[in-house]
C-alpha positions as CSV (number, residue, x, y, z in Angstrom):
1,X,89.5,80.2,88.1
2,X,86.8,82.8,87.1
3,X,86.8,85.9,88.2
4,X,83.6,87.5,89.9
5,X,82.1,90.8,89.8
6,X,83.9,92.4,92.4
7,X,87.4,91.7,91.2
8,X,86.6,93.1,88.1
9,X,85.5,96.3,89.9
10,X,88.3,96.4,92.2
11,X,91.3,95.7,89.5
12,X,89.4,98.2,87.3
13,X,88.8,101.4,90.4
14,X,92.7,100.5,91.2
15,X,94.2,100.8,87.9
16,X,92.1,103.8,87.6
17,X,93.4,105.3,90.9
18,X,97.0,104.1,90.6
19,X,97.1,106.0,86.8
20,X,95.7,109.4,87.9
21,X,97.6,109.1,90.9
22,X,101.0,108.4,88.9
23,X,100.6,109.4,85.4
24,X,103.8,107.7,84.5
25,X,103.2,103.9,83.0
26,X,106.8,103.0,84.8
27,X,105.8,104.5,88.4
28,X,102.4,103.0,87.5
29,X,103.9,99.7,87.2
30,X,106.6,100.1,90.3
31,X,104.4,101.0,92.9
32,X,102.0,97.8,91.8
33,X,105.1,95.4,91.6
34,X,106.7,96.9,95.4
35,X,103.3,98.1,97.0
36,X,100.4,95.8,95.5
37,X,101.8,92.8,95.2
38,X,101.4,93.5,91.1
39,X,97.5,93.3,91.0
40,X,95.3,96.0,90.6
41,X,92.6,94.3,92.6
42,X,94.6,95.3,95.7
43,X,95.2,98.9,94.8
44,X,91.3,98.5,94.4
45,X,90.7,96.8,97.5
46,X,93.4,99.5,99.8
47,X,91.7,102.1,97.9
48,X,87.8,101.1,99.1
49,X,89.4,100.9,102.4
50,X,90.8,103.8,102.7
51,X,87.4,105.5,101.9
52,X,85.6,103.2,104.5
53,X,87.9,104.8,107.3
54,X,87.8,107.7,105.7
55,X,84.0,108.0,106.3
56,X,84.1,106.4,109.8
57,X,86.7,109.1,110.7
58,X,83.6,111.4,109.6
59,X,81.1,110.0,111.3
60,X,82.8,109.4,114.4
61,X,83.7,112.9,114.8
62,X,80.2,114.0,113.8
63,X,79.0,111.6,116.4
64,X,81.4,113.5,119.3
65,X,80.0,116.7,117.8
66,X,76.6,116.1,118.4
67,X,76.9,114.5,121.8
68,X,79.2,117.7,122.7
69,X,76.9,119.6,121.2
70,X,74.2,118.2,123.4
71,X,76.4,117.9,126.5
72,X,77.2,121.7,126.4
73,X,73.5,123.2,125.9
């Protein structure tokens, strides 16, 4: 099965987060067998989600800002 672009990307971003998260090549390697199912696409994909709620958490508050904001004046 070939593997498209956006594997790639995720399997790469999550062995790059799981290794400066970890450090250790063993806790690397435990946390991707027990939490990631042993692929770094899904540290990847958990990752880029994380950042997507992560931003809507940010705009959602900016949102209640400005309508407080607005509400108050």
């Amino acid at each position: 099965m070939p593997r498209t672009i956006t594997d790639v990307l995720l399997s790469r971003f999550g062995k790059l987060y799981l290794q400066l998260r970890l450090r250790n090549k063993a806790q690397v390697e435990r946390e991707l067998t027990i939490k990631y199912e042993g692929q770094y696409r899904n540290a990847g994909l958990m990752l880029l989600f994380d950042i997507f709620m992560a931003l809507a958490v940010v705009a959602i508050v900016a949102l209640l800002a400005i309508v407080v904001y607005y509400t108050t004046i």
